[in-house]
C-alpha positions in Angstrom: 0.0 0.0 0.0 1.7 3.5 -1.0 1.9 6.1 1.4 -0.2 9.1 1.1 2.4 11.8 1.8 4.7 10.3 -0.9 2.7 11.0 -3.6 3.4 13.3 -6.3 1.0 16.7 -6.2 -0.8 17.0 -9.5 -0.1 20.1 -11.3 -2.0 22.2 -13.8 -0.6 21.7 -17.9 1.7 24.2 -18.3 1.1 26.4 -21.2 3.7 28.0 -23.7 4.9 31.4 -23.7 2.4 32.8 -26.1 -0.2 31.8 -24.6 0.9 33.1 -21.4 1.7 36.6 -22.1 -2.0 37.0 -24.5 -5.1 36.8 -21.9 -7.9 35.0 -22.9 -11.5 36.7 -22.7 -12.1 34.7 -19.4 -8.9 36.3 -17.6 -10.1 39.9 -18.5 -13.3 39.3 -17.4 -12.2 38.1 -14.0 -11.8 40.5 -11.6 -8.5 41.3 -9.4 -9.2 39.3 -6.0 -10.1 36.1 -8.0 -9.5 33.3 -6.2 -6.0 31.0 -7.3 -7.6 27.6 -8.7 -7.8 24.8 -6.3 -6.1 21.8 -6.8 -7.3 18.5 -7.6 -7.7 16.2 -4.8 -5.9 12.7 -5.5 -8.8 10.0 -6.3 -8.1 6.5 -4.1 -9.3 4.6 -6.5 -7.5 5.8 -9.6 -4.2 4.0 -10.8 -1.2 4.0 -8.7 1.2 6.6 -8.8 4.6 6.7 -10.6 8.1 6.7 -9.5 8.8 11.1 -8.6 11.1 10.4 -11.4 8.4 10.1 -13.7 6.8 13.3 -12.5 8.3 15.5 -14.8 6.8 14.5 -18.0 3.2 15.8 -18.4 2.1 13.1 -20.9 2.4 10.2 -18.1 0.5 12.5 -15.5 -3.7 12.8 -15.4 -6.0 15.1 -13.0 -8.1 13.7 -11.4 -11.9 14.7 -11.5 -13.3 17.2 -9.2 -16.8 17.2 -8.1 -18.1 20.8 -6.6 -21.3 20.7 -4.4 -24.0 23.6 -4.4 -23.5 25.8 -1.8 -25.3 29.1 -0.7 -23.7 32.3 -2.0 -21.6 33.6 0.9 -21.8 37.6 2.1 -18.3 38.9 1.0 -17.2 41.7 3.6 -17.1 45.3 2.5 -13.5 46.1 2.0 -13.8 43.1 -0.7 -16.5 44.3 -2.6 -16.5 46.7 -5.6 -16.8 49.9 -5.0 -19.0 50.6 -8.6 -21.3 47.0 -7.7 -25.0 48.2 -8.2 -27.5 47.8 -5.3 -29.3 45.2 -7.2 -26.1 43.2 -7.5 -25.4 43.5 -3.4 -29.1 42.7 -3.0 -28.8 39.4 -4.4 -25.3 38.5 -2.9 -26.6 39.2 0.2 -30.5 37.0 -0.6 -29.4 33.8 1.0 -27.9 34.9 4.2 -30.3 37.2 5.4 -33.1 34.5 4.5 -31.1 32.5 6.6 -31.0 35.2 9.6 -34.8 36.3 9.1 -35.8 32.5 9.4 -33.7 32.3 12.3 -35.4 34.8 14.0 -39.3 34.0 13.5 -38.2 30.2 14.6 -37.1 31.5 17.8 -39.8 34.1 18.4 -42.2 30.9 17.6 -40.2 29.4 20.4 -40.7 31.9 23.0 -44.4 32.0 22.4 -44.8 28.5 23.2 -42.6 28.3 26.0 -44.8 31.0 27.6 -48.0 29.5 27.0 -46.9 26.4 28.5 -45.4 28.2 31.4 -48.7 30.0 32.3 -50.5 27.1 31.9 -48.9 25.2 34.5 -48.9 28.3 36.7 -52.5 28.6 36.1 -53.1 24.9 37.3 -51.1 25.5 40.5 -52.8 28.3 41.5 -55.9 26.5 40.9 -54.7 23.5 42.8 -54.2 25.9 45.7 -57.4 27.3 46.1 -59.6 25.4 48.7 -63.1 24.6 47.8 -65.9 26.4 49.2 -67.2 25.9 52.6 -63.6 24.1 52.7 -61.8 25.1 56.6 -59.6 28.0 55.7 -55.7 26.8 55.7 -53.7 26.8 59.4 -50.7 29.0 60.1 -47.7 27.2 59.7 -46.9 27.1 63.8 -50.1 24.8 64.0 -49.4 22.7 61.2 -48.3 19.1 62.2 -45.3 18.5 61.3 -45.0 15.5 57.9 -43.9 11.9 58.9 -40.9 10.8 58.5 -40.4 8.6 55.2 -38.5 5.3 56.3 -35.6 5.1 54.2 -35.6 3.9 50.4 -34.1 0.1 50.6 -31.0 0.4 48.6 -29.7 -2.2 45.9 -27.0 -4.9 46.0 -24.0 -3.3 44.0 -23.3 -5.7 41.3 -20.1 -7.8 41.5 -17.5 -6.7 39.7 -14.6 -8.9 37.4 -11.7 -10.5 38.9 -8.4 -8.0 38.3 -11.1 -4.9 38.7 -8.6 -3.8 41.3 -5.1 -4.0 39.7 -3.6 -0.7 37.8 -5.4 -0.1 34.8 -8.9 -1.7 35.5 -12.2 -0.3 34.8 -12.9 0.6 38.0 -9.1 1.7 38.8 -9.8 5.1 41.3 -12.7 4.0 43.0 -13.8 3.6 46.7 -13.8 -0.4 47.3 -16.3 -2.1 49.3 -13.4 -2.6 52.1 -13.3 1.3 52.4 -16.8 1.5 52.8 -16.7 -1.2 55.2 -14.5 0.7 57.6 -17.2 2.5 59.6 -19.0 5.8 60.4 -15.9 7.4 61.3 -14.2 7.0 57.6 -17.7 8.0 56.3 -17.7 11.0 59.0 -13.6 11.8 57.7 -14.7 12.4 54.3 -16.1 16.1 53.1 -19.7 15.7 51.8 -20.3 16.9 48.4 -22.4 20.0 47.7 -26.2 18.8 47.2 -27.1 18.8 43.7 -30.4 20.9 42.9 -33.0 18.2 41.9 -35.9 19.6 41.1 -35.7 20.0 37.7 -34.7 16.5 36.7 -36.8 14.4 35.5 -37.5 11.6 38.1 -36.3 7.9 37.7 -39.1 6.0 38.6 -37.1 2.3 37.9 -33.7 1.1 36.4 -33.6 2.2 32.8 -36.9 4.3 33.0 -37.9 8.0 33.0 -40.9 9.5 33.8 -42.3 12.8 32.6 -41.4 15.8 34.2 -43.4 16.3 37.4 -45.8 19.7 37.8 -44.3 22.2 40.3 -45.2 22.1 43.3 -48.3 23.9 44.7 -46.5 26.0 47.5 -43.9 26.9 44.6 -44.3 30.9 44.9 -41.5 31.8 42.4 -42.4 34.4 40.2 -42.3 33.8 36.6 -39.8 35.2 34.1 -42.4 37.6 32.5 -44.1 38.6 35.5 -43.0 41.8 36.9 -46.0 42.3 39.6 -45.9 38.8 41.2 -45.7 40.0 44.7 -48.3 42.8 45.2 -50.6 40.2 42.6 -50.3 37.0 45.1 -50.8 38.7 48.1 -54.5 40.4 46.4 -55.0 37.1 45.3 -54.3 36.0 48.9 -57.0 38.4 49.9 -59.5 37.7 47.4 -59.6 34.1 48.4 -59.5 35.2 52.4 -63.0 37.4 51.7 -64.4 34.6 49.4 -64.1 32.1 51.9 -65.3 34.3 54.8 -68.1 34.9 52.5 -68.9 31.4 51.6 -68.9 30.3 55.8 -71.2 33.1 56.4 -73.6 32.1 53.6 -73.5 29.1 54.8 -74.0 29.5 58.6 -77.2 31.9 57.9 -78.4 28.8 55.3 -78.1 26.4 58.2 -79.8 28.7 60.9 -82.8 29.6 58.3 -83.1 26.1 58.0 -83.2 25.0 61.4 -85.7 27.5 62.4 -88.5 26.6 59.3 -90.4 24.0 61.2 -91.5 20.8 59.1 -95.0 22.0 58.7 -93.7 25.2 56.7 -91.6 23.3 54.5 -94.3 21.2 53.5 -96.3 24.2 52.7 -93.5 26.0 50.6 -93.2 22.9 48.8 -96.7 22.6 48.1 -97.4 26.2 47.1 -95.4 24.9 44.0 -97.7 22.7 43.3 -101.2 24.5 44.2 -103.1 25.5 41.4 -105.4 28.8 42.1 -107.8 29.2 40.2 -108.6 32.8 38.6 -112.1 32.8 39.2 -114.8 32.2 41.9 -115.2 28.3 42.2 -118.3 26.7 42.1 -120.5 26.5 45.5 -121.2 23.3 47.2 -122.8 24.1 50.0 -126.8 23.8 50.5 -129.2 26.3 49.1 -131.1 28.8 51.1 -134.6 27.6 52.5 -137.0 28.6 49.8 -138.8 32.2 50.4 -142.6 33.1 49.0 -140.7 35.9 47.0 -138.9 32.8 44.8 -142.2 31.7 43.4 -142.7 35.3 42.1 -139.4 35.4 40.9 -139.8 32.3 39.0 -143.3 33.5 37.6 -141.9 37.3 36.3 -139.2 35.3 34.7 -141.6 33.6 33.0 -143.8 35.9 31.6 -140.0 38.1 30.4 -139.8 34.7 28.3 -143.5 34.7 27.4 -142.8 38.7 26.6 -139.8 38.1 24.6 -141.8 36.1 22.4 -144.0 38.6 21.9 -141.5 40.9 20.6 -140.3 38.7 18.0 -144.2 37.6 16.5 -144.3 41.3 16.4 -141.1 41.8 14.2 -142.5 38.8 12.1 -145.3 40.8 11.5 -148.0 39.3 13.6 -150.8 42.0 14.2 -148.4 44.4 11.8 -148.8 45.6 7.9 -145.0 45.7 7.3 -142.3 43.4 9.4 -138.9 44.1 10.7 -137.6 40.8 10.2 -137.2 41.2 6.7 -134.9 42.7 3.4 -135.4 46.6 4.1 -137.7 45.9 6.6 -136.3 48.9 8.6 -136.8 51.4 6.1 -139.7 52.3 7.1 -140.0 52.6 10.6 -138.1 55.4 12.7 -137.1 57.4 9.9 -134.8 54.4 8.6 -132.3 55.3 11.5 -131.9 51.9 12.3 -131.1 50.7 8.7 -127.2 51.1 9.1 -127.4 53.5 6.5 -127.5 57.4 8.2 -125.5 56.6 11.3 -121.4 55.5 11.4 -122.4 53.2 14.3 -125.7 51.9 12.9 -124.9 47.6 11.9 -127.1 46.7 9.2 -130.7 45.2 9.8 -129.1 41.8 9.5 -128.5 41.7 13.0 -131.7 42.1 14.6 -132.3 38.6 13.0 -130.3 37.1 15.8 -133.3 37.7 18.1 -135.1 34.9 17.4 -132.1 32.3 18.6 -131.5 34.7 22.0 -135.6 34.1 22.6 -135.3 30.2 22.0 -132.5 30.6 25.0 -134.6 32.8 26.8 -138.1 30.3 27.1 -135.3 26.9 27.8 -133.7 29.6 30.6 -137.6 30.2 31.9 -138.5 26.5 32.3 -134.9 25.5 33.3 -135.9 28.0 36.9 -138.6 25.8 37.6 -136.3 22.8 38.3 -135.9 21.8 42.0 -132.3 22.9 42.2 -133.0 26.0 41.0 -135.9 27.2 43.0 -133.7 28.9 45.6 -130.2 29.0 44.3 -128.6 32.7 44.7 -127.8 32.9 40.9 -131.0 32.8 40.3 -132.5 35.5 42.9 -129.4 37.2 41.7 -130.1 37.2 37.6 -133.6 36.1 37.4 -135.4 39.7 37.9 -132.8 41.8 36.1 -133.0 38.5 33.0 -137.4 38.9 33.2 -136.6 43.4 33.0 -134.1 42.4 29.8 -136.9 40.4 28.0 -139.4 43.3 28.9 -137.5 46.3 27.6 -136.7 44.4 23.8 -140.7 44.1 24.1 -140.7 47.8 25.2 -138.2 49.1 22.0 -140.5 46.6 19.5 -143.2 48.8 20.4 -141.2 51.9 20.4 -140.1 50.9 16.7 -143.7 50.1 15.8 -144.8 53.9 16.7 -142.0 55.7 15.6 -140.8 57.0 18.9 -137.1 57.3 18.5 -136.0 58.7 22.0 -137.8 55.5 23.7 -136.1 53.1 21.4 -132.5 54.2 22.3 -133.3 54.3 26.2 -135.1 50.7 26.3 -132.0 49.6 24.4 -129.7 51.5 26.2 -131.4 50.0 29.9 -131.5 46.2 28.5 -127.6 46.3 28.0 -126.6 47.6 31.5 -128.9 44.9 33.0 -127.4 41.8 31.1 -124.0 43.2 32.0 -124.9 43.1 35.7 -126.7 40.1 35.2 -122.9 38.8 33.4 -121.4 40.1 36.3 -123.8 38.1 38.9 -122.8 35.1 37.0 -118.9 35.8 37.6 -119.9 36.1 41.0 -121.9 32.4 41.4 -120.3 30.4 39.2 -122.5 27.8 37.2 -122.5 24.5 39.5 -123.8 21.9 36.5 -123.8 21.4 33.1 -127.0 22.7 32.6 -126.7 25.9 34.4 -123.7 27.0 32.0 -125.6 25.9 29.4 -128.9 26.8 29.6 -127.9 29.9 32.2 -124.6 31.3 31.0 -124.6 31.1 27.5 -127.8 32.6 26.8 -127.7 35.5 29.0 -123.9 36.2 28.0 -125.5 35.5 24.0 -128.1 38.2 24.4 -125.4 40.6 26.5 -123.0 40.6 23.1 -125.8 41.6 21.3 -127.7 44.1 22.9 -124.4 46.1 23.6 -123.9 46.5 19.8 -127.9 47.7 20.0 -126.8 50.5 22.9 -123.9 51.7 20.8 -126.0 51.9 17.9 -129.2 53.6 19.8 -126.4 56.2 21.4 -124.9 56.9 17.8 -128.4 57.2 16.3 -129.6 59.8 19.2 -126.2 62.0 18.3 -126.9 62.1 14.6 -130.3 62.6 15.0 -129.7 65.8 17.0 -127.0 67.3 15.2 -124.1 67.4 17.6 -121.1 68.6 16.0 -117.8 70.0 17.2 -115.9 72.2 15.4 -112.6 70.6 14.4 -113.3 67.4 15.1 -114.5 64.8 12.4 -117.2 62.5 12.6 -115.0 59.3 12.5 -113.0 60.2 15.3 -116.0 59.6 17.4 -117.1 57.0 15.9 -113.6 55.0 16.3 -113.6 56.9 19.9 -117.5 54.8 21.0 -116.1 51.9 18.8 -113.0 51.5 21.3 -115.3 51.6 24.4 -118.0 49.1 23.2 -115.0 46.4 22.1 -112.9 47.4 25.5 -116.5 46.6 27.3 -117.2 43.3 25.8 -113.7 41.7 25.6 -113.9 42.6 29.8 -116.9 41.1 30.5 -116.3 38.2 27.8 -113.0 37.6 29.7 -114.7 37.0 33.2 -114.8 33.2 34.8 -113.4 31.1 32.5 -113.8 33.0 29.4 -117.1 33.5 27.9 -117.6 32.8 24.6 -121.4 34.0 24.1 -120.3 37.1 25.2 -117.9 37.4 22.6 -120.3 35.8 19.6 -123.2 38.3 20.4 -120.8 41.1 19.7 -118.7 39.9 17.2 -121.8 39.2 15.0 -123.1 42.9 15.7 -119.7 44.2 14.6 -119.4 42.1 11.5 -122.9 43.6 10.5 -121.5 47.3 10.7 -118.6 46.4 8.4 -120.7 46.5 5.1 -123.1 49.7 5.8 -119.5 51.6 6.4 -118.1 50.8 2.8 -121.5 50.8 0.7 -123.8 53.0 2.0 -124.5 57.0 2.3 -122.1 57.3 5.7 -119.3 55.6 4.4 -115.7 55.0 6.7 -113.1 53.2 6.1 -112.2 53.7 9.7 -115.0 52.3 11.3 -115.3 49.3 9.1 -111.4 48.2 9.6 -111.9 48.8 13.6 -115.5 47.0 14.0 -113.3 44.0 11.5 -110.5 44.2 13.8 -112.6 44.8 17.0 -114.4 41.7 16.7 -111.2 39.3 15.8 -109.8 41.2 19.2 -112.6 40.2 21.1 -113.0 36.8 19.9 -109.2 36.1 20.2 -109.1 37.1 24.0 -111.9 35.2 24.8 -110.1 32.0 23.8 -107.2 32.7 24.8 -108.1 33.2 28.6 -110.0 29.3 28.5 -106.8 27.9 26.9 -104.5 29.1 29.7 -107.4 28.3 32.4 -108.2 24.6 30.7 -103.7 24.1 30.6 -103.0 25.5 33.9 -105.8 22.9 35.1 -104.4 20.2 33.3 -101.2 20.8 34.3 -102.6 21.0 37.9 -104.5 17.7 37.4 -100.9 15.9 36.8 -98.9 17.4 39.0 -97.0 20.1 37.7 -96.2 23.4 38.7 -98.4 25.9 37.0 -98.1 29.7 36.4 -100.4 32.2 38.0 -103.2 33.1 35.9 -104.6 37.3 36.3 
């Protein structure tokens, strides 16, 4: 094998003298601090070298091949730089290296970022860690604290046996303590100069031979501030604070819980409980309790009752035209009677004549109502000495404005109209009062009176309207369907309040919806037209309609709910 160092440096071809003093284009281009051409690096596996004598002729001796890697363009310093370079030219010389730096940079700034997140997130858990729950004892001063038990020692391994000639010069364990010098006692142990205790607590702990375990959180009493945290100390002892007034807080909450508690007997628990679960009704509930002993004023009562039903009849033969040329019950057949005032056609509040034709339905209810009084139940019941005379003076006074109709007497018309509505309401209003105790009471009771109520205060509004227009009453500045949206307002505001009594009274609300929907048309085609009044006596009837059910739907869920157990809102 030939020695390295003996073999011959290759050199470059030498060229002749010509060549040598003309440059060639490459050499002029060059600039001065051009680097002198690196040599050739001999190749182990080419031939073996000749003898040095050999050296000397150029045709024996070959290069050998030189392979250049890609490297990054490196920054030349100033004082080697041209002085006329262009700033585009240093731009790119310089490109890679300050890539380099720039990347450099953002990695570490990345680095920091994430080293600080972690860091307050471990700080955040310890601080968490020491704050005691609530209701928790508040922590002891370190004088009362008992002092920790002492650990027994960790048992300590066998130390493995070493090989034979261990203890001559040059062993591997050549230096060390043996196990004699060990064995010499506590007072060559005590001789020896203890070594500075290393600091721990940031190596990772070895939990068994060859094993490492993560790195273990710091500890919870570990007050160090961190690196970035300038106002640790004034910040943990507020903190301190905080947690001292939340916990005497908490104990004070607590202790007036405790002492409420023990003074609410069992009986007023029970009773808080079940006011959860007590469903009160929003209206009067039905008696059960024993009627009155009959009086000799019920049998009259009963007997004017009757003859308002036999009365009522009356009135509507009359309308048919019974004992009459013309008949009111008919296509136009108000035109004729009172002027036409109560056609719907002179008057903003006027309904058409289409709604008197409801009078013949209320009188059916009002004969079933008569004989339904004569019933054994009902021969001293307080609803009915409540309702019965002011039901027999309703029947009486339609009876009285037939005939007032019939002789053109317009003032008498709009007062027995006027009178009948103010009794069914305070008949309504007896009824809210004693509420219906069967089926048949509601029925043949309730929802005829409350039926002829809905519809005889559409007859007041239009008597009232009539007697206005009639006598001319004007004020200056103020138009005519103003007040008639102004006595539209109150006769819906009146209804939907007594339709929304008990349970919610639906005959109530039918009576007057029907009236309203008659004084829709009379507004739009006739010689008193408003637009006004017809979109409020549209919208006034919906309104009243819509309440109405809406006040038995809460009442029949809250009920329901009731009836299963649930808890169950108050209902106005």
């Amino acid at each position: 094998m030939t020695d390295r160092s003996s073999e011959p440096t290759p050199s470059v071809t030498d060229s002749g003298p010509d060549d040598a003093a003309r440059p060639t284009e490459q050499e002029s281009s060059t600039p001065e601090t051009t680097e002198p051409p690196e040599r050739p690096e001999p190749d182990e596996h080419s031939a073996p070298t000749e003898a040095p004598g050999d050296a000397a002729s150029p045709s024996k001796s070959s290069a050998a091949p030189r392979i250049r890697r890609s490297e990054p363009t490196p920054e030349l310093p100033p004082e080697a730089r041209e002085t006329d370079e262009s700033a585009l030219s240093e731009f790119f010389d310089t490109l890679d290296a300050r890539f380099e730096r720039t990347r450099g940079r953002i990695a570490a700034s990345l680095q920091e970022i994430i080293d600080g997140d972690r860091r307050v997130a471990e700080h955040d858990e310890d601080a968490e860690s020491d704050v005691p729950a609530v209701g928790s004892a508040a922590p002891l001063p370190p004088e009362e604290q008992e002092a920790p038990a002492e650990q027994p020692p960790a048992p300590t391994l066998p130390a493995p046996p070493r090989p034979a000639g261990a203890d001559h010069a040059g062993g591997p364990d050549a230096g060390r303590p043996t196990d004699s010098a060990g064995a010499a006692g506590p007072e060559a142990a005590d001789a020896k100069t203890p070594d500075p205790p290393e600091d721990t607590r940031h190596l990772p702990p070895v939990d068994g031979p060859g094993r490492l375990a993560m790195p273990r959180p710091p500890a919870a009493t570990d007050d160090r501030p961190l690196p970035w945290d300038h106002g640790a100390g004034s910040r943990s002892a507020s903190a301190e604070r905080r947690r001292a007034v939340i916990l005497e807080k908490a104990s004070a909450i607590e202790a007036a819980t405790s002492q409420e508690e023990e003074s609410q007997t069992e009986e007023e628990r029970a009773d808080d409980e079940e006011d959860l679960y007590t469903y009160i009704p929003p209206y009067n509930l039905p008696s059960r309790g024993p009627d009155p002993r009959p009086r000799p004023h019920d049998l009259l009562r009963r007997v004017v009752v009757t003859l308002g039903a036999g009365a009522a009849v009356l009135s509507v033969l009359w309308m048919a035209g019974w004992q009459a040329d013309t008949r009111i019950l008919a296509v136009g057949g108000l035109d004729g009677f009172v002027d036409g005032w109560y056609t719907g056609r002179r008057s903003l509040l006027t309904p058409d004549a289409v709604h008197y034709w409801l009078w013949p339905l209320i009188v059916v209810g009002l004969v079933l109502h008569a004989l339904h009084q004569w019933a054994p139940s009902q021969r001293s019941a307080r609803r009915q000495r409540r309702s019965g005379w002011l039901v027999a003076a309703s029947s009486w006074l339609m009876l009285g404005w037939t005939a007032a109709v019939h002789a053109d007497m317009l003032w008498l018309a709009v007062l027995a109209s006027l009178a009948a509505a103010l009794a069914l309401l305070d008949v309504v209003r007896q009824f809210t009062f004693h509420t219906a105790r069967s089926i048949a009471e509601r029925r043949l009771t309730d929802r005829t009176v409350g039926l002829f109520a809905g519809w005889a205060l559409v007859g007041a509004m239009s008597s009232v309207s009539i007697a206005l227009t009639a006598v001319g009453v004007h004020i200056p500045g103020v138009p005519a369907d103003l007040w008639g949206m102004v006595g539209l307002m109150v006769t819906v505001w009146t209804g939907a309040y007594y339709a929304m009594t008990e349970r919610g009274r639906m005959s109530v609300a039918l009576g007057m919806g029907f009236g309203l929907l008659c004084l829709v048309f009379p507004r739009l085609f006739s010689d008193a037209p408003s637009a006004w009044v017809a979109v409020g006596a549209a919208f006034g009837a919906f309104i009243v309609v819509l309440a109405t059910e809406s006040r038995r739907h809460r009442i029949n869920h809250a009920e329901r709910r009731a009836a299963m157990g649930r808890p169950v809102d108050d209902i106005i």
